[in-house]
VEXDREN-2710 file (C-alpha; in Angstrom, 1 decimal):
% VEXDREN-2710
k/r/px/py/pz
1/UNK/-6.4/17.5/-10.0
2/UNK/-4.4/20.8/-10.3
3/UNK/-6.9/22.5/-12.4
4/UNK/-9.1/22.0/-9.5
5/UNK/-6.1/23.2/-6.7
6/UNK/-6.4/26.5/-8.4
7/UNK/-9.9/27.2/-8.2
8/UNK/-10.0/26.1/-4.7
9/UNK/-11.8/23.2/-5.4
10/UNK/-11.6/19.4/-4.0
11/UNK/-10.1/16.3/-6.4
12/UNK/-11.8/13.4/-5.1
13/UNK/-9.4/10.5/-6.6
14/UNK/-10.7/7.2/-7.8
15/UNK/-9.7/4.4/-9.8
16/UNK/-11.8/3.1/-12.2
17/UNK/-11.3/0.1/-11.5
18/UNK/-13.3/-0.2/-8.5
19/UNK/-16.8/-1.5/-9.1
20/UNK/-19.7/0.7/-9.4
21/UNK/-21.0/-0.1/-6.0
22/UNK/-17.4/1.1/-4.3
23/UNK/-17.8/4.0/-6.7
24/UNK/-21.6/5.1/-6.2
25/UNK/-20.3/4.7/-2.0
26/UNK/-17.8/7.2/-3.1
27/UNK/-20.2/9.2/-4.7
28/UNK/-22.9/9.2/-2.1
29/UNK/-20.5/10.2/0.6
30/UNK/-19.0/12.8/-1.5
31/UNK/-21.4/14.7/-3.3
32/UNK/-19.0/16.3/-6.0
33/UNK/-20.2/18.3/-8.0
34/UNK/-19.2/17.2/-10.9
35/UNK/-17.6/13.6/-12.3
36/UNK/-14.9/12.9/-14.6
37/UNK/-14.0/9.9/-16.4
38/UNK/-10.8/9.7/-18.3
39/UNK/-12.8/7.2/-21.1
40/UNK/-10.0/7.5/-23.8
41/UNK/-7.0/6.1/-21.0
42/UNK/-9.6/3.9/-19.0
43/UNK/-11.7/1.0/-20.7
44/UNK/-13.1/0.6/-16.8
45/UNK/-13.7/4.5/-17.1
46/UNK/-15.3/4.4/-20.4
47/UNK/-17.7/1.7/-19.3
48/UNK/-18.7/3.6/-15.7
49/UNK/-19.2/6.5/-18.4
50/UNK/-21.4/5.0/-20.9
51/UNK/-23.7/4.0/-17.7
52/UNK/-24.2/7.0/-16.2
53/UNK/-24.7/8.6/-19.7
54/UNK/-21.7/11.0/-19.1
55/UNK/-20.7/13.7/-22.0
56/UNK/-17.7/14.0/-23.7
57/UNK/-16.4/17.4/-23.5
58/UNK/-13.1/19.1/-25.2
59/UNK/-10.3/20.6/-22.8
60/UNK/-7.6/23.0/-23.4
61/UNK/-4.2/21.0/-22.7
62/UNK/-6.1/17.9/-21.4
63/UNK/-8.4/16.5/-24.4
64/UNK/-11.5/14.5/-24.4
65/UNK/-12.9/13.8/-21.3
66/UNK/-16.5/12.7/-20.1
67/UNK/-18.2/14.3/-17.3
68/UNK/-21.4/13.7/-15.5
69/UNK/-24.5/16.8/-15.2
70/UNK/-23.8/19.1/-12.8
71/UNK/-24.9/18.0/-9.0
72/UNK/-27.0/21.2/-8.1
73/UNK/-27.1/19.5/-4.7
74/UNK/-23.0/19.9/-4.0
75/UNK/-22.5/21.9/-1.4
76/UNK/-19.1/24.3/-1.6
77/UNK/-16.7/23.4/1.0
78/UNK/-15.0/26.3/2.9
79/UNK/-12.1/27.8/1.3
80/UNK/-8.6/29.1/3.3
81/UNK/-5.7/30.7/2.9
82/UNK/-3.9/28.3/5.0
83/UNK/-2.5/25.8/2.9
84/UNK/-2.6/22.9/6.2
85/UNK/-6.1/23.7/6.6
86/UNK/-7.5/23.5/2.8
87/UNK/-8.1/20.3/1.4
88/UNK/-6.8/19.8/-1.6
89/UNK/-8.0/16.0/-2.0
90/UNK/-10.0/13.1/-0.7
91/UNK/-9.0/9.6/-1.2
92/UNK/-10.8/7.0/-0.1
93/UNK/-9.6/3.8/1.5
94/UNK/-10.2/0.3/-0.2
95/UNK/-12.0/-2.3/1.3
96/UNK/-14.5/-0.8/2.9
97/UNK/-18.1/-1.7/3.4
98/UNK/-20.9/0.5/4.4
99/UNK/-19.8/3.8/4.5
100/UNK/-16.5/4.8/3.0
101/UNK/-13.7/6.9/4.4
102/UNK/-12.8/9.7/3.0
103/UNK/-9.2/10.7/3.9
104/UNK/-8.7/15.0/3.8
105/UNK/-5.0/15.5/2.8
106/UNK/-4.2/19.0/2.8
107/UNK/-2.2/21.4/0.5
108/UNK/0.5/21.5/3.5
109/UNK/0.5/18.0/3.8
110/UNK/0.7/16.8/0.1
111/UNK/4.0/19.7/-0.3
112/UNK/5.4/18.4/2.7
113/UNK/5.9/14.9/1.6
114/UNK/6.2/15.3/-2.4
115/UNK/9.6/17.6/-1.2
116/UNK/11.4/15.1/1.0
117/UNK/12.7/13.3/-2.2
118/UNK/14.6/16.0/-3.9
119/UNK/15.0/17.9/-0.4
120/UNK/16.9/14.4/0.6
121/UNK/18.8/13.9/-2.8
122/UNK/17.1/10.6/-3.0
123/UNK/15.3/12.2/-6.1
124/UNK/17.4/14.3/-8.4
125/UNK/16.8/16.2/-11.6
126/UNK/18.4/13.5/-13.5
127/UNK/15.9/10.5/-12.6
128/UNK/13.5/8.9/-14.7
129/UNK/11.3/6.3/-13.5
130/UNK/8.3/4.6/-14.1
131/UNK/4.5/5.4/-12.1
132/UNK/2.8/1.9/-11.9
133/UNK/0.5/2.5/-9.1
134/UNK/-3.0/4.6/-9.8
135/UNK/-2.4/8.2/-9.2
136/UNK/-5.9/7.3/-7.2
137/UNK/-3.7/6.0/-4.5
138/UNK/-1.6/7.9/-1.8
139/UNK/1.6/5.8/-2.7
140/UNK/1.3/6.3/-7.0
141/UNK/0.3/10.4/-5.9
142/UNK/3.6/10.5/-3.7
143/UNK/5.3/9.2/-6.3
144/UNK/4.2/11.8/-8.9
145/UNK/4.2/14.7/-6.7
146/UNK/7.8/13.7/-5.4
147/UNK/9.0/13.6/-9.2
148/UNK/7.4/16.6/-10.3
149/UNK/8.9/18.4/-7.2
150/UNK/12.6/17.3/-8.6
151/UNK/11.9/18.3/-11.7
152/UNK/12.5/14.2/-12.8
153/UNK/11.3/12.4/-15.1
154/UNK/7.8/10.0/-15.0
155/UNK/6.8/7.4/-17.1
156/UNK/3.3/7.0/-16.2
157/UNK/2.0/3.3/-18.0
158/UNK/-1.5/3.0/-17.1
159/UNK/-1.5/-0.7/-18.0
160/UNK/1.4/-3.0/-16.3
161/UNK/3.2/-4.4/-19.4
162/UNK/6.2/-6.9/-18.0
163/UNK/8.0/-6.6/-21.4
164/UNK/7.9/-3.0/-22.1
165/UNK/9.1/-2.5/-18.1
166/UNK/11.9/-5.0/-18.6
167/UNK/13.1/-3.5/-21.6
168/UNK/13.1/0.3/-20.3
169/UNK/15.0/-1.5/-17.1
170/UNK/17.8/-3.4/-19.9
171/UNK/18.6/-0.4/-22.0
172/UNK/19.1/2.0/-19.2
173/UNK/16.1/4.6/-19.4
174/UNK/15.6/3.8/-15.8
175/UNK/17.3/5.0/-13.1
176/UNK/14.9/4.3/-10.1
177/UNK/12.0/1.7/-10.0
178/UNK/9.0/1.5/-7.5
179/UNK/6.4/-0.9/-7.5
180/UNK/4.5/-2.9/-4.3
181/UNK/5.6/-5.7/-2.7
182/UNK/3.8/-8.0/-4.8
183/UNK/4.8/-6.4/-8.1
184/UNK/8.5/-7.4/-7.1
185/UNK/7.7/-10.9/-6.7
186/UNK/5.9/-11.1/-10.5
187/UNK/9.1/-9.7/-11.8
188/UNK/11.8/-11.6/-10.0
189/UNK/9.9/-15.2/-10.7
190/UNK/9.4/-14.2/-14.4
191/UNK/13.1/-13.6/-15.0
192/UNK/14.5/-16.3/-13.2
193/UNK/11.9/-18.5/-14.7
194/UNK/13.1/-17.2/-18.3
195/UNK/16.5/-16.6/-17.6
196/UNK/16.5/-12.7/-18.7
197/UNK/19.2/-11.0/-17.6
198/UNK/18.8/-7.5/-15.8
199/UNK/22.2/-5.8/-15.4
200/UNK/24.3/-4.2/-16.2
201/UNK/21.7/-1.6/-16.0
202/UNK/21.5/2.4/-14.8
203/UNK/19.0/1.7/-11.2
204/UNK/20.5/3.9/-8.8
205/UNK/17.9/2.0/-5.9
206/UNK/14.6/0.2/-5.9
207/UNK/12.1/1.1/-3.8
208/UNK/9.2/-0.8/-2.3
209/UNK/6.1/0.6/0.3
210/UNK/2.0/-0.3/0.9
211/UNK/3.4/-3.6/2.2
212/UNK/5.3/-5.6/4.7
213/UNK/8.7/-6.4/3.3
214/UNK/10.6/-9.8/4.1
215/UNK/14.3/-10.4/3.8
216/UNK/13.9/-13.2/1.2
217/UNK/12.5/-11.1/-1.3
218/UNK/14.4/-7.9/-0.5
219/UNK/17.4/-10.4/-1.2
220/UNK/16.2/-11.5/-4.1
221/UNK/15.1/-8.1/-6.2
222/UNK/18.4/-7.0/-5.1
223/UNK/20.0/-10.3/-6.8
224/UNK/18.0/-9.5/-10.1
225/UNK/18.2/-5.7/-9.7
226/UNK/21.9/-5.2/-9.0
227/UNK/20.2/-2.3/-6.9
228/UNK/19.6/-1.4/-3.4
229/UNK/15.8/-2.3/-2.1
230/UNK/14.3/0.5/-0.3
231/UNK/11.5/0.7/1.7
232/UNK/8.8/3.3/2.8
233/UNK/6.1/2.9/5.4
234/UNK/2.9/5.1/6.0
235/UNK/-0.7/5.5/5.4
236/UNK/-3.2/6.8/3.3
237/UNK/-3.5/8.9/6.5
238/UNK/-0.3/10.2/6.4
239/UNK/-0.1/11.5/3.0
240/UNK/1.2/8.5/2.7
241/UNK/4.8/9.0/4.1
242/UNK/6.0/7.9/8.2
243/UNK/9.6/6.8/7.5
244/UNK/11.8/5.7/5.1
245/UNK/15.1/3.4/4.9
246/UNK/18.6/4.2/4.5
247/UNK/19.9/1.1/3.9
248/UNK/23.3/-0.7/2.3
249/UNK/22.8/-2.5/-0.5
250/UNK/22.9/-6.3/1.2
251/UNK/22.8/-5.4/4.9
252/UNK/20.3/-8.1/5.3
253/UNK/17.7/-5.1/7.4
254/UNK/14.2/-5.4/6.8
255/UNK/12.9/-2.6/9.2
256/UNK/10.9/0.2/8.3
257/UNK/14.1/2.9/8.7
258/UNK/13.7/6.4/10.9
259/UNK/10.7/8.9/10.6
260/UNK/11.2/11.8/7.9
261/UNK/12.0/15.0/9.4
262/UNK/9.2/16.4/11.3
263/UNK/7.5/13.6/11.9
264/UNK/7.2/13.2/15.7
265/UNK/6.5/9.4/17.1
266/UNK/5.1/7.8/20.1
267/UNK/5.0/4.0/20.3
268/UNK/2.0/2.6/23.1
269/UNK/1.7/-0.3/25.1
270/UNK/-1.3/-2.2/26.0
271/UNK/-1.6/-0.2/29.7
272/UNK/-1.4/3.0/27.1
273/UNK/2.0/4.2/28.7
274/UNK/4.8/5.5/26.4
275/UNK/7.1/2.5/25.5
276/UNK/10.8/3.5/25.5
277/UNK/12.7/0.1/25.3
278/UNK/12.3/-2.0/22.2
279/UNK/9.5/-3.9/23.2
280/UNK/6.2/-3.5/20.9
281/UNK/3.6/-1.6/20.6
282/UNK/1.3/1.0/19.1
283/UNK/2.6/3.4/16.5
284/UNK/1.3/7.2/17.2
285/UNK/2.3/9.4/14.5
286/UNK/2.3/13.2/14.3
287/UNK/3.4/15.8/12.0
288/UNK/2.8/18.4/8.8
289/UNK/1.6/15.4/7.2
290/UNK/-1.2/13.8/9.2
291/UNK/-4.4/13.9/7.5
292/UNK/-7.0/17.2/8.1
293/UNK/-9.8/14.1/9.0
294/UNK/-12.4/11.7/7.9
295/UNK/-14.6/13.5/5.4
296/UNK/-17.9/14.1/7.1
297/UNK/-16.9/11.6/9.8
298/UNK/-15.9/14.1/12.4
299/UNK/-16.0/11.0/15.5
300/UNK/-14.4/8.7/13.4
301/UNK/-11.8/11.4/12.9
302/UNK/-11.5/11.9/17.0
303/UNK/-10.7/8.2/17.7
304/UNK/-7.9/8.0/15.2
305/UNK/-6.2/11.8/15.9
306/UNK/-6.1/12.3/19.7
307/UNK/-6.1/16.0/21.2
308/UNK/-2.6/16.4/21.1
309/UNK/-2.6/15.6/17.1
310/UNK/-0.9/12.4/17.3
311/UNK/-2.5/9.6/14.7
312/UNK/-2.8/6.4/16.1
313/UNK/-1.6/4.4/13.0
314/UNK/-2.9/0.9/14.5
315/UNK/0.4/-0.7/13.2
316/UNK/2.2/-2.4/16.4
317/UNK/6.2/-1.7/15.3
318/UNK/9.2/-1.7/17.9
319/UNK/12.5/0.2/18.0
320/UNK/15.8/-0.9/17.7
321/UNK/18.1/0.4/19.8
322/UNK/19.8/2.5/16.6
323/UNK/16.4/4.3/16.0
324/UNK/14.5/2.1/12.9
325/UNK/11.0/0.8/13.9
326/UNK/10.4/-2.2/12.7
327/UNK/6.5/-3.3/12.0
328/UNK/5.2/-6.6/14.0
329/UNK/2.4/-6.3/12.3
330/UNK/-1.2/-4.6/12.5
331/UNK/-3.3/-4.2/15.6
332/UNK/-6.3/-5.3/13.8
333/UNK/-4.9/-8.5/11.9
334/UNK/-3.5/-9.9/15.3
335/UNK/-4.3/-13.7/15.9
336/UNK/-4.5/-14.8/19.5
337/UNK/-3.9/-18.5/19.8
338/UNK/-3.7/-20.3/22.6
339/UNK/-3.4/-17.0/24.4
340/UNK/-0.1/-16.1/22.3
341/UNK/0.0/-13.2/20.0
342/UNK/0.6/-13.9/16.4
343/UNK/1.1/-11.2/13.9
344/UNK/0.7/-12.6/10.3
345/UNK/3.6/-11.1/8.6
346/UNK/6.3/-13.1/10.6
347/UNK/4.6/-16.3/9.0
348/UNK/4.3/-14.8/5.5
349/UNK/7.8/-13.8/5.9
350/UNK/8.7/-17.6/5.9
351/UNK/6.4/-19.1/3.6
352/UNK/7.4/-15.8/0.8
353/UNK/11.1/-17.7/1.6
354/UNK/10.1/-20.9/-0.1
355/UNK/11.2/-21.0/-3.8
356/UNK/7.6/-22.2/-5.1
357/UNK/5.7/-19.2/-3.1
358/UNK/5.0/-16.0/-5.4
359/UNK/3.1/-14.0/-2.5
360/UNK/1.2/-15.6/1.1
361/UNK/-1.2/-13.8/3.6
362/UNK/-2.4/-15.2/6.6
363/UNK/-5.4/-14.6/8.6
364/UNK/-7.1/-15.4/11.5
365/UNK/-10.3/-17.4/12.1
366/UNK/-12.6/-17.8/15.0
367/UNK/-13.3/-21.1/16.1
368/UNK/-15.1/-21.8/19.9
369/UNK/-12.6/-20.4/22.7
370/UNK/-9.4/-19.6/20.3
371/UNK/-8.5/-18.6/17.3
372/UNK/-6.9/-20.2/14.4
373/UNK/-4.4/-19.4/11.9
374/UNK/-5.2/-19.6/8.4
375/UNK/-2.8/-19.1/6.0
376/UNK/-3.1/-18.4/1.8
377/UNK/-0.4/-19.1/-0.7
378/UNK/0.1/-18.3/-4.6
379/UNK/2.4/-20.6/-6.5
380/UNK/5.2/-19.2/-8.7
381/UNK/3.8/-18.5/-12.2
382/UNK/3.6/-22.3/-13.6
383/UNK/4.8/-24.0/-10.6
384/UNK/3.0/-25.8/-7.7
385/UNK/2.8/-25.7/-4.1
386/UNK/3.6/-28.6/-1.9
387/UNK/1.9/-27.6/1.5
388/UNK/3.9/-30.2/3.4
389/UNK/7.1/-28.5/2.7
390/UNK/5.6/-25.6/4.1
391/UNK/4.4/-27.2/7.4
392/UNK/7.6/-28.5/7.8
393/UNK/9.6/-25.4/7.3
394/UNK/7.3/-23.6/9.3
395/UNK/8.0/-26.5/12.2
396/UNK/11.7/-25.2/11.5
397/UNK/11.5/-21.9/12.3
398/UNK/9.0/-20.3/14.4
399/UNK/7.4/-21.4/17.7
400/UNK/4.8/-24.1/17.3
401/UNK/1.8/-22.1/18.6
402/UNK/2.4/-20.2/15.1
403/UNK/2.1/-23.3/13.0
404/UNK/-1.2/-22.9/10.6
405/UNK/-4.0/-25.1/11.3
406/UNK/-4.3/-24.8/7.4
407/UNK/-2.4/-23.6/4.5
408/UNK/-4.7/-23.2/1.1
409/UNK/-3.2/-23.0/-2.2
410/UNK/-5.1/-20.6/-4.2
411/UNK/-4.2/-19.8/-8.3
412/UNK/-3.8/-15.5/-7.1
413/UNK/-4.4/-14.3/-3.9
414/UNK/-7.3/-11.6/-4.6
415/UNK/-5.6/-7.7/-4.7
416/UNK/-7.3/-4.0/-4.6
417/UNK/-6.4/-1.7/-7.2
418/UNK/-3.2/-0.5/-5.1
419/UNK/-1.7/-4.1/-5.2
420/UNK/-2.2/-4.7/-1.6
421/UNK/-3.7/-8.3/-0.9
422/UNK/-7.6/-8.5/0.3
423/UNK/-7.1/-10.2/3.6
424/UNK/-11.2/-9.2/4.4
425/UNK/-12.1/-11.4/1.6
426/UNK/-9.6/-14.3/2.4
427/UNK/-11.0/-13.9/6.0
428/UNK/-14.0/-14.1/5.0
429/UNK/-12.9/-17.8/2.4
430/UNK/-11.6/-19.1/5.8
431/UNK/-14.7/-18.6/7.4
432/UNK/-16.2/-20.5/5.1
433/UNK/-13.8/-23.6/4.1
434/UNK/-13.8/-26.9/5.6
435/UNK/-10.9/-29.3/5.2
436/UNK/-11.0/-31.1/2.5
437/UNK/-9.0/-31.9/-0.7
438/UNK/-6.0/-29.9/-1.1
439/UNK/-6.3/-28.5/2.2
440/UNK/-4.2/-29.8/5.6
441/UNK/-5.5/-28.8/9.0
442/UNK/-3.1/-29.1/11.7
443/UNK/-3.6/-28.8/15.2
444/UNK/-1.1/-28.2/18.4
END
């Protein structure tokens, strides 16, 4: 990715774990001129080599890697001095269908948001830690970039091993750990299931992003951790970086924290007038770390990034009177039910609280006139899921107009390659399940 920084060129960063439809997408919209599998790292890569009849070819300070024939048919890109105005890579968003988008991040943008760690002191010299999401993703490359800028130390382990991360965590080669949300939640039910001990240990904080975070689990990786759980919100969009938390180990907070420095806001109602109480609505976004654009997708790029450069982030957040946004959820994944909004990650919040629940996501589906609301849970590894309890506790404590009509047990809630859950597909399971066995439909 560097190598290609220097000679002015694009990186267009992709797992290889996506299938080779999401990756010939990638390709078609693309047009690189040249591909690169990392075979000897990457089974998935070695496999997308071998059918594509790739080469291997020998670099200096690198090694083996296989690459594709050169596309003749690549057209260069325009080069500029300006670092904010060259690209310096594309990454493209999961879940898509039809044609992908490309996000543009810029040189500008990239610096701007790998330096806020060690510019902060959150990151210092001193810190090792360990990179377990895909550099392919904005959240893995931020946390790279952010160590490299220190001058820290990365572990990057290209295959999630629980014991080896457990046992760097134990004898104190760790002082910081980032994973997702759902990462967390593996490693706090396999401890307490096997009773391993994970302090005393050297974790100066924890730190979570890519998804919603609720109070029962932030509780509970502190617990195991004996260290602070921080959290980061952004986007792919942004590089990926909006805001981060400043918070007390144990304050019980769950928002979002305050945007990074020069990152101007804008939160929008439904009559698209500036909110300036703490009521919700849309988050706007701009800043030296907004994306340059959709890749080739110039309209697509003028109904996200209005004329005055301000992203509209389609998350709907409010903001507490001492200046943290906290996320009510996405504008998309709203359910309308009987006429009252419901934003799914209040409900997960409560069903992640129950001890048997590893991970939940709730989505909506359309029935005639309404909507309803569907939610997925995965059991604790080995355990079970009594759905009753989680009617009932639902009944507890929110509003009855948020009760599920259904609540579907499922071994693993299906994830992308960054860890975040696939709601399109569950939406698309709900669309397609009856009740039945195992399943409870409850109406108002």
């Amino acid at each position: 990715m560097y190598a290609t920084s220097h000679l002015d060129a694009w990186a267009v960063l992709a797992s290889a774990r996506l299938s080779e439809r999401e990756l010939r997408l990638i390709e078609q919209d693309s047009s690189p001129r040249f591909i690169f599998y990392a075979h000897l790292a990457s089974p998935e890569a070695e496999t997308h080599a071998a059918r594509r009849g790739a080469s291997a070819r020998k670099f200096t300070g690198i090694g083996e890697i296989k690459t594709s024939a050169r596309n003749s048919e690549a057209i260069p890109e325009a080069v500029h001095s300006d670092p904010s105005r060259q690209a310096a890579v594309l990454i493209y968003t999961t879940g898509t269908t039809g044609r992908p988008k490309g996000v543009m991040l810029s040189h500008r943008s990239l610096a701007y948001v790998a330096s806020r760690g060690q510019r902060t002191g959150t990151i210092l010299p001193e810190d090792v830690s360990l990179c377990l999401m895909p550099i392919s993703h904005s959240y893995g490359l931020a946390i790279m970039q952010g160590f490299l800028f220190a001058g820290a130390h990365l572990h990057i382990m290209p295959r999630f091993s629980m014991p080896r991360t457990l046992e760097m965590i134990i004898d104190g080669v760790l002082t910081a750990f980032y994973g997702v949300p759902a990462l967390f939640a593996r490693i706090v039910a396999h401890v307490d299931q096997e009773r391993i001990g994970l302090t005393p240990n050297r974790l100066r904080f924890t730190y979570t992003g890519t998804a919603p975070l609720d109070l029962s689990l932030r509780e509970s990786v502190e617990r195991v951790f004996g260290a602070v759980l921080h959290n980061g919100y952004g986007l792919t969009e942004t590089a990926p970086t909006i805001s981060r938390t400043v918070y007390a180990m144990g304050d019980g907070e769950i928002n979002i924290g305050t945007p990074i420095p020069g990152v101007e806001i804008k939160i929008i109602g439904p009559d698209g007038r500036e909110i300036t109480d703490d009521s919700p609505g849309e988050l706007h976004v701009r800043g030296p770390n907004i994306m340059l654009g959709y890749y080739g997708q110039p309209e697509l790029t003028r109904a996200v990034i209005d004329q005055d450069g301000f992203l509209n982030t389609g998350d709907v957040v409010s903001r507490k009177a001492s200046g943290e946004l906290v996320v009510q959820g996405r504008t998309k994944e709203l359910i309308i039910r009987s006429g009252f909004n419901v934003y799914p990650p209040e409900i997960e919040a409560e069903l992640n609280a129950h001890p048997d629940v590893l991970n939940s996501a709730v989505v909506g589906r359309p029935v005639e006139g309404d909507e309803e609301i569907i939610a997925f849970v995965e059991p604790v590894p080995g355990g079970s899921v009594d759905t009753s309890e989680l009617f009932r506790l639902i009944e507890e404590r929110l509003a009855r107009y948020k009760k599920p009509q259904q609540i579907i047990v499922l071994p693993q809630l299906p994830v992308a390659p960054n860890g975040k859950v696939k709601k399109s597909d569950l939406k698309r399971l709900a669309e397609t399940l009856k009740p039945g066995p195992g399943l409870r439909t409850e109406s108002l």
